[in-house]
DRENPANU-287589 format. One record per residue (C-alpha): residue in one letter; x, y negated, z negated. Coordinates in pm, whole numbers, plus 50000, padded with zeros to 5 digits. Example, Ala and Ser with C-alpha at 12.3 -4.5 7.8 and 13.67 -1.06 7.14 Angstrom:
BEGIN
A512305045049220 S513675010649286 
***
This chain:
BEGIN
X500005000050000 X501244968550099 X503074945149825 X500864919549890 X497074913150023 X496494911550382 X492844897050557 X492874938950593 X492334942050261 X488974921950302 X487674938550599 X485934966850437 X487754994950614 X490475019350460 X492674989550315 X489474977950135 X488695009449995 X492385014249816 X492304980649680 X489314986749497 X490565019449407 X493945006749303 X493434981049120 X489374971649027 X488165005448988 X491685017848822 X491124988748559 X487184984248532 X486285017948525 X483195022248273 X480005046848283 X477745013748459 X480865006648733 X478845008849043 X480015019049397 X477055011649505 X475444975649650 X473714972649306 X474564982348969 X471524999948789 X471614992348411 X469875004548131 X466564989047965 X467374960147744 X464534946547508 X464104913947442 X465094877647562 X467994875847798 X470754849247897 X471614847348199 X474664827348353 X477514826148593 X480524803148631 X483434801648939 X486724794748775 X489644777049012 X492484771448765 X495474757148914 X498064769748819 X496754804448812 X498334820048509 X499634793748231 X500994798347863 X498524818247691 X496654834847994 X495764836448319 X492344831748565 X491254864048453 X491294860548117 X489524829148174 X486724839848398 X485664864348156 X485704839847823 X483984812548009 X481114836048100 X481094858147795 X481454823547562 X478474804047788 X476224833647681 X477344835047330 X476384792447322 X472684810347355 X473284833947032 X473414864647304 X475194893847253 X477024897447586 X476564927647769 X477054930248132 X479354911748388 X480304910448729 X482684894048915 X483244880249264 X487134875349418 X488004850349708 X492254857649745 X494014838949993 X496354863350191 X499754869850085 X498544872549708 X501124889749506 X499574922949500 X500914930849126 X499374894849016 X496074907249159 X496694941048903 X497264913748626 X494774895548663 X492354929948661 X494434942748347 X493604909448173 X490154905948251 X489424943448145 X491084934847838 X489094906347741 X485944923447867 X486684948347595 X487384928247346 X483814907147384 X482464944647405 X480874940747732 X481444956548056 X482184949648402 X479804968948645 X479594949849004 X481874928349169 X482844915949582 X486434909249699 X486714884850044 X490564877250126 X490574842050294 X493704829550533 X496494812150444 X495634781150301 X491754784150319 X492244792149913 X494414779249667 X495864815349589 X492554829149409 X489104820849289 X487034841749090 X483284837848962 X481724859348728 X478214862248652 X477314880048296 X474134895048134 X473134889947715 X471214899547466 X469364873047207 X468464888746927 X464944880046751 X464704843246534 X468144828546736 X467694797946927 X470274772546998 X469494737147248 X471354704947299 X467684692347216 X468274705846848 X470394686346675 X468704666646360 X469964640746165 X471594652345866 X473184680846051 X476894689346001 X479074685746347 X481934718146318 X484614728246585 X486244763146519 X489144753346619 X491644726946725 X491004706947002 X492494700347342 X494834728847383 X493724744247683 X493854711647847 X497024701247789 X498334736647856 X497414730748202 X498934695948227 X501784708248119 X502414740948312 X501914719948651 X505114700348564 X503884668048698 X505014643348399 X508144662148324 X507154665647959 X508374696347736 X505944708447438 X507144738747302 X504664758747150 X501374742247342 X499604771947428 X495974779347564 X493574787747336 X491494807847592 X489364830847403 X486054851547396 X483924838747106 X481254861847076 X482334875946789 X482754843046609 X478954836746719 X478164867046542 X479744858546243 X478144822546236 X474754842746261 X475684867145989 X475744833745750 X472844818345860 X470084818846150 X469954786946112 X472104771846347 X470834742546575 X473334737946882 X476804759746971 X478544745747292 X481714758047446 X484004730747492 X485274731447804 X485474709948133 X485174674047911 X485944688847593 X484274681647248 X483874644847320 X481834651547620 X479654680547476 X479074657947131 X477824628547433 X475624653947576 X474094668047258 X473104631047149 X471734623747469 X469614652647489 X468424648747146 X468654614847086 X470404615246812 X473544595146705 X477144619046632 X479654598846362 X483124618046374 X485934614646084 X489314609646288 X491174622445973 X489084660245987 X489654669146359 X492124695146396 X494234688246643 X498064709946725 X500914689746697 X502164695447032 X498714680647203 X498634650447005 X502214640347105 X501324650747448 X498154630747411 X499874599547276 X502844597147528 X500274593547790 X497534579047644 X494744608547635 X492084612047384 X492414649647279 X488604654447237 X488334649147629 X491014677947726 X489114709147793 X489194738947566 X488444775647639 X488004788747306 X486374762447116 X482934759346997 X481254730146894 X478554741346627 X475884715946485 X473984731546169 X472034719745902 X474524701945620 X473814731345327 X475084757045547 X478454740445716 X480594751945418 X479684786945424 X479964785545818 X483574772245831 X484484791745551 X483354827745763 X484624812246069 X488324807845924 X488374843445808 X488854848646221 X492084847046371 X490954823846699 X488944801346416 X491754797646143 X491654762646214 X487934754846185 X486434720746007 X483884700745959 X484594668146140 X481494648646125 X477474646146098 X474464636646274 X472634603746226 X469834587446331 X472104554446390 X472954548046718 X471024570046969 X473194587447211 X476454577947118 X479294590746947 X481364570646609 X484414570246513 X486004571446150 X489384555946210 X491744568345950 X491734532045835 X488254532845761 X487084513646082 X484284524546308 X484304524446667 X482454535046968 X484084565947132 X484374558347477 X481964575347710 X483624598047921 X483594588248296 X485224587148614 X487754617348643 X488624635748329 X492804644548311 X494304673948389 X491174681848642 X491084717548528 X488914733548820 
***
């Protein structure tokens, strides 16, 4: 087999069949894998979530992970924003020709990896190889299937004043990750890794303190500035943040402050911003830390009825200011 994909290898003859054999099927392989047009799953009762998500990254595999790895968190983590218990995925490849065959193997390692580790399972998927230049190297989309489980449901519309605002986790990395591994500022941060994880299982644990929980958003494309802007729009609600309590890794914020970036606006793949009534955010945090991709979690503000659709700032002076909308085109463009 060729060392590296050819437009064969999309033309659904022999080539076709031994790249799915040698490296999807070798690394999905599961009782629901389909070779079929369709998979045919099992009866699940009760609500569903239902999402999908292409994924673009540039570069492909960065400090921390790769586009695998991402594909599946972003889709497993979207339905886990829903309280669902992710179950089933599939996933759709566009590779440019001349791929690095062993990337391609990789990539499928990684994203059977994380699949297992969300505990779902990958049972349908297309490949399409593109000429040179049509991609930039590869794309993938998944698509993924979850369970809600009776009395959980989470809205941007949900939010209440008096709520606690909670990130599980520091803030930014992913995003400056990215900037970083395309080498376009020339700036060294050892250390800065992605935090590109599926959360799930954090989810779960949130759940197993309370039901009560009013919004969970994944913070990525915008980060947890943008999602905290969305979640007052949509329930009209005003979101006042305390500077001091956001975690953020020391790498990012000298990243951030050489050029000038606000690390709640750098994307992050395994970050959740939770809003939940006041009397439970203690308990919440507390679970959450007890999690290895969560050890950082924290309390950073609340919701208030000040202010409708916008977000406040406690400066660590004890000033207040309006955190700027985000606009225009984030930085690093992540996809």
């Amino acid at each position: 087999m060729s060392d590296t994909v050819t437009l064969a290898h999309g033309a659904g003859g022999t080539q076709t069949a031994e790249l799915i054999d040698r490296v999807f099927k070798a690394h999905f392989s599961n009782p629901d894998l389909t070779g079929d047009d369709a998979a045919v799953l099992p009866e699940i009762r009760g609500k569903l979530a239902f999402t999908t998500d292409g994924f673009i990254v540039s570069p492909f595999e960065f400090p921390g992970g790769n586009i695998g790895k991402l594909s599946i968190c972003g889709t497993v983590n979207d339905l886990a924003c829903m309280g669902a218990k992710p179950e089933y995925l599939t996933c759709a490849f566009v590779i440019e020709e001349g791929f690095p065959m062993e990337k391609l193997e990789e990539i499928a390692r990684s994203m059977a990896k994380t699949a297992r580790t969300a505990g779902c399972r990958i049972v349908a998927g297309d490949t399409k190889v593109a000429g040179r230049g049509q991609v930039d190297k590869i794309f993938i989309t998944t698509t993924g299937i979850g369970r809600i489980p009776e009395n959980i449901r989470t809205s941007g519309t949900l939010a209440r004043p008096g709520d606690a605002v909670i990130v599980t986790g520091d803030v930014g990395r992913h995003g400056c990750t990215i900037l970083l591994a395309r080498n376009e500022f020339g700036i060294e941060a050892e250390g800065v890794t992605s935090d590109c994880a599926p959360l799930a299982h954090a989810v779960e644990t949130m759940f197993g303190v309370t039901s009560d929980i009013h919004v969970i958003r994944d913070a990525t494309r915008g980060g947890a500035g943008t999602v905290m802007y969305e979640v007052a729009s949509q329930s009209n609600v005003g979101i006042r943040l305390n500077a001091d309590d956001i975690p953020v890794d020391d790498g990012v914020r000298g990243v951030c402050g050489m050029l000038g970036l606000e690390p709640l606006y750098l994307a992050c793949e395994g970050r959740l911003v939770v809003i939940a009534p006041k009397e439970h955010a203690e308990n919440i945090v507390t679970a959450l830390r007890k999690l290895p991709e969560c050890a950082h979690a924290a309390i950073i503000g609340e919701v208030t009825a000040d202010h409708p659709g916008k977000v406040v700032m406690t400066t660590s002076i004890g000033t207040q200011t309006m955190l700027p909308r985000p606009g225009g085109e984030l930085l690093p463009r992540i996809c």
